[in-house]
N, C-alpha and C positions, 0 to 999 in steps of 0.2 A: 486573579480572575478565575473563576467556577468554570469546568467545562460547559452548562450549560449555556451559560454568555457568549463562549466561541460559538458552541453550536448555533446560537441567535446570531450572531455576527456572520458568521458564513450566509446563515438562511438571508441575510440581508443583502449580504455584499451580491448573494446567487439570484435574489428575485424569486425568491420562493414564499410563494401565499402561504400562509399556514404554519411556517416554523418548519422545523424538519424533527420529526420524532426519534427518539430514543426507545432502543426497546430495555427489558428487565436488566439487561447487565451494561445500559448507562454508553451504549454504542449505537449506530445506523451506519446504514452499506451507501454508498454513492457511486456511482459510474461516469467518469471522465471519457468518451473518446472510445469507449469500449476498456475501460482498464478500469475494473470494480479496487475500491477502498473500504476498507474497515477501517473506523473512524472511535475508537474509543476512550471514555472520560475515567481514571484510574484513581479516584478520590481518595485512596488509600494511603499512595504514595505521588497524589498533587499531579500527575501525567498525562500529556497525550500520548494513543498509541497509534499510530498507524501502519496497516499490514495490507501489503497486496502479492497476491498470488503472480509471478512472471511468468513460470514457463516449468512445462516436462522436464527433464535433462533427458536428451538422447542417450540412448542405450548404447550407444559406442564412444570409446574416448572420455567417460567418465572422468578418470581420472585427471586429465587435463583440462577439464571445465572445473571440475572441483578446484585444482590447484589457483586458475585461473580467478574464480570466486571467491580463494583466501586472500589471496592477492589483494583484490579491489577492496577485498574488506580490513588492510594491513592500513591503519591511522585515520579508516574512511573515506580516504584519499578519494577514490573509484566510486563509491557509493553517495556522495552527494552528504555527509553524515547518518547515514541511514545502513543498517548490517543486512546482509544477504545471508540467508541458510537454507536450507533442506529441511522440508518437512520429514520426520520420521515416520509418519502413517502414510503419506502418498507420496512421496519422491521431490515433488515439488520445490522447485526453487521460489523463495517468498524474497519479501522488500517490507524492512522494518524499519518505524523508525521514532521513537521517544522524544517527546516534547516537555518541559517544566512547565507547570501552567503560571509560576510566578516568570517565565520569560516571555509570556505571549499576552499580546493582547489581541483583539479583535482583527487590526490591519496585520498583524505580525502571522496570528495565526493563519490567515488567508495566505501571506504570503509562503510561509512553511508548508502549506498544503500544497500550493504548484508547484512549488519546489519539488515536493516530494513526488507529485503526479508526473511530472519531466525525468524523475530517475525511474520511475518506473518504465516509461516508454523507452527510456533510454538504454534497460536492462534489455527487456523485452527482443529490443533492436539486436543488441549486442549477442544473443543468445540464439537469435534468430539466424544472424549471421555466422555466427559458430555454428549452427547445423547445416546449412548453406556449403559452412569451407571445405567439410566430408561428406556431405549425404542429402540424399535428393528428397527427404520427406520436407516437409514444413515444419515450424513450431507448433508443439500442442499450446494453446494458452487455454486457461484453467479461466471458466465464466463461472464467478462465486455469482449467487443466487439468493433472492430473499428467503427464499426456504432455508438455508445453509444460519441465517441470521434467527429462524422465526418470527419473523414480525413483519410483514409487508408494509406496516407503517413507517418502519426506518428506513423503506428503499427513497431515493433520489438519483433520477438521471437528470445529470445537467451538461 
């Protein structure tokens, strides 16, 4: 199956008039709940890609959220199969995670998609309350933006 048919399948499964648009690099941004997705079609190499932005890392204790982060990400265990990193331009802790498009179809990929939106909350959560267990700020969470995409036609909130 073609990314574009998940993307049709989704727009179906979501109730969305009109299809959901892709802009020039074969992606569209969605927003779950307040937890924006990049949702991208990898024809290159047959993939889905999905990436969401979780959280600042606090500036104190580094080091042990990092460790912390290898951790969940030692066989996927923690991560739901999906790998946590660090952005190297802004610090950011992100939620990745690769799909075959010969293992997905329509029902499949919806259901990989919640999936993946529940590890993102669930990071989110976790990371949240690792700033909680030392320190009285809140978590930054990073709101990706149609602009960040170019193309106001790939945005969806649902």
């Amino acid at each position: 199956m073609y990314f574009k048919e998940l993307i049709d399948a989704l727009a179906e499964k979501a109730n969305v008039m009109g299809g959901i648009e892709l802009d020039d690099e074969n992606r569209c941004f969605m927003e779950f709940d307040d937890m924006g997705v990049i949702i991208q079609g990898v024809d290159e190499t047959s993939q889905v890609l999905l990436l969401s932005a979780i959280a600042e890392p606090p500036p104190e204790r580094l080091e042990e959220l990092y460790r912390e982060l290898l951790v969940a990400n030692h066989l996927l265990k923690e991560t739901f199969g999906a790998t946590l990193s660090i952005d190297p331009e802004d610090g950011w802790v992100y939620l990745c995670k690769v799909l075959p498009y010969a293992a997905l179809d329509g029902d499949t990929f919806v259901a990989e998609l919640g999936n993946y939106v529940n590890a993102v909350a669930s990071w989110r959560t976790r990371i949240k309350d690792f700033r909680a267990s030392d320190a009285t700020s809140g978590p930054k969470i990073k709101e990706e933006t149609v602009d960040e995409l170019q193309s106001p036609d790939s945005f969806l909130r649902v």
